[in-house]
C-alpha positions in Angstrom: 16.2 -44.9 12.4 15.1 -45.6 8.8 11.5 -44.3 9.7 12.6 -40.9 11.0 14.7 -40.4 7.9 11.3 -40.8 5.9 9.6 -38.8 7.7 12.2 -36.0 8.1 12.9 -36.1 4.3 8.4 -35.8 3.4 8.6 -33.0 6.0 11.6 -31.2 4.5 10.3 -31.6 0.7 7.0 -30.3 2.0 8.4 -27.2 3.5 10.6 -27.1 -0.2 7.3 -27.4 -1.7 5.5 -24.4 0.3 8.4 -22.3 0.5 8.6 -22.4 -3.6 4.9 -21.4 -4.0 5.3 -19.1 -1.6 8.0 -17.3 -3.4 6.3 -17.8 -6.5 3.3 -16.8 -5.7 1.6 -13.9 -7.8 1.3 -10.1 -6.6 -2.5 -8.9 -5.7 -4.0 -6.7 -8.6 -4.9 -3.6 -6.6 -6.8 -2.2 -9.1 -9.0 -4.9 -9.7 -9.4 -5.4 -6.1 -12.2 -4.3 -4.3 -11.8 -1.4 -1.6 -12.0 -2.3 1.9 -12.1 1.5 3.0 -12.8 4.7 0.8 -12.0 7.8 2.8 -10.2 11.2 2.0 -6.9 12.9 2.7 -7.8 14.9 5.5 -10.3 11.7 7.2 -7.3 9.6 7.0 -4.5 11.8 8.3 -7.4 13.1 11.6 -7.4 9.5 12.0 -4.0 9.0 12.7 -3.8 12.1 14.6 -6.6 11.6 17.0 -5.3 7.6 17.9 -2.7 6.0 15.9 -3.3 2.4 17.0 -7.1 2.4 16.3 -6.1 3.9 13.0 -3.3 1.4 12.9 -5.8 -1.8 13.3 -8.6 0.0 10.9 -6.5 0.7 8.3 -2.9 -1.2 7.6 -2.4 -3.8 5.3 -6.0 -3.2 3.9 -6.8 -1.2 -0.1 -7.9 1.9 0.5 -9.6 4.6 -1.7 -8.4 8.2 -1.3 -9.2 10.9 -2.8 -7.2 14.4 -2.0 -5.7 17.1 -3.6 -2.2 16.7 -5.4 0.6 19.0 -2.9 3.2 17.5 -5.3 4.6 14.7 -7.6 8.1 13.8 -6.9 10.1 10.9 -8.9 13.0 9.3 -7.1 15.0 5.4 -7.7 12.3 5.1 -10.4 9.4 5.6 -8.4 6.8 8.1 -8.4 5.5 9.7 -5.3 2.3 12.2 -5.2 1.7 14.0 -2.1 -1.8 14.8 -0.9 -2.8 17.8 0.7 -4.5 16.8 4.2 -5.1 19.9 5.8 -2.2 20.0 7.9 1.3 21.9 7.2 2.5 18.8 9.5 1.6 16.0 8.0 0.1 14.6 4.9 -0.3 11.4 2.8 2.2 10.1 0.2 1.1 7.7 -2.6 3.6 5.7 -4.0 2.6 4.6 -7.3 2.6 0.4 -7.9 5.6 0.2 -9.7 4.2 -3.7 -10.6 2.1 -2.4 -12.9 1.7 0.5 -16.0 0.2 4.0 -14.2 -2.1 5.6 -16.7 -0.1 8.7 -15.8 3.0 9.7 -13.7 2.8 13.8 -13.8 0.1 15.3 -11.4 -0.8 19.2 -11.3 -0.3 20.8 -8.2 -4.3 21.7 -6.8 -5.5 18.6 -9.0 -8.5 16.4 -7.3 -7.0 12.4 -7.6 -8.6 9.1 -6.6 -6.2 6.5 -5.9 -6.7 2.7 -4.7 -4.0 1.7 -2.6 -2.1 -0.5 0.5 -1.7 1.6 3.1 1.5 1.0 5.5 0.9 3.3 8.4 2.1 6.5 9.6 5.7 8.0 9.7 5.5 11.9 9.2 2.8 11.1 6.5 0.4 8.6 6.4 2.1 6.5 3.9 0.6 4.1 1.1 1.7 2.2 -1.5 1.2 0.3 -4.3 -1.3 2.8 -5.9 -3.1 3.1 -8.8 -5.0 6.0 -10.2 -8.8 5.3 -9.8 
């Protein structure tokens, strides 16, 4: 009985242990990360269109580098959202900018070319990413 006790207690201060770093542990810099994809607006949203789950598997959870042209810039809850013009009155993509670290700039001009560098999430109505940073 005195053994299991031991053991249970190293297993339990192990999983304290990992479960501390784990919480601790620090965010990725996303613009000091290299790309795994660079594509444009439109590429990205066709992709989506033409098969979701291939688009899915290619491109969530990965940094991607878009470039588009500013639709809008909205700010809600502190955050800043620029919309990019995809081609299609339907759908589009929405940056959210990284809200871990200082944008060089919030306000975007309407018809404005924009590189960003970001994690993309998937697709809802737009194809959605986040964490961004102005390339």
């Amino acid at each position: 009985m005195k053994k299991f006790l031991i053991v249970t207690l190293i297993l339990l201060l192990g999983a304290g242990i990992f479960g501390y770093m784990q919480w601790n542990k620090p965010h990725q810099d996303i613009a000091a990360a290299k790309s795994d994809v660079t594509i444009t607006a439109t590429d990205l949203v066709a992709a989506f269109d033409s098969n979701e789950d291939e688009a899915n598997a290619k491109y969530n959870d990965k940094i991607v580098e878009i470039t588009g042209t500013v639709k809008e810039t909205t700010q809600a809850d502190g955050k800043t959202n620029v919309s990019l013009d995809a081609g299609d009155s339907m759908s589009g993509v929405t940056c959210e900018l990284d809200d871990l670290s200082t944008p060089k700039r919030t306000t975007f001009n309407p018809g404005e070319q924009v590189t960003f560098k970001c994690t993309c999430t998937g697709k809802l109505l737009d194809v959605v990413l986040v964490r961004c940073v102005e390339k």
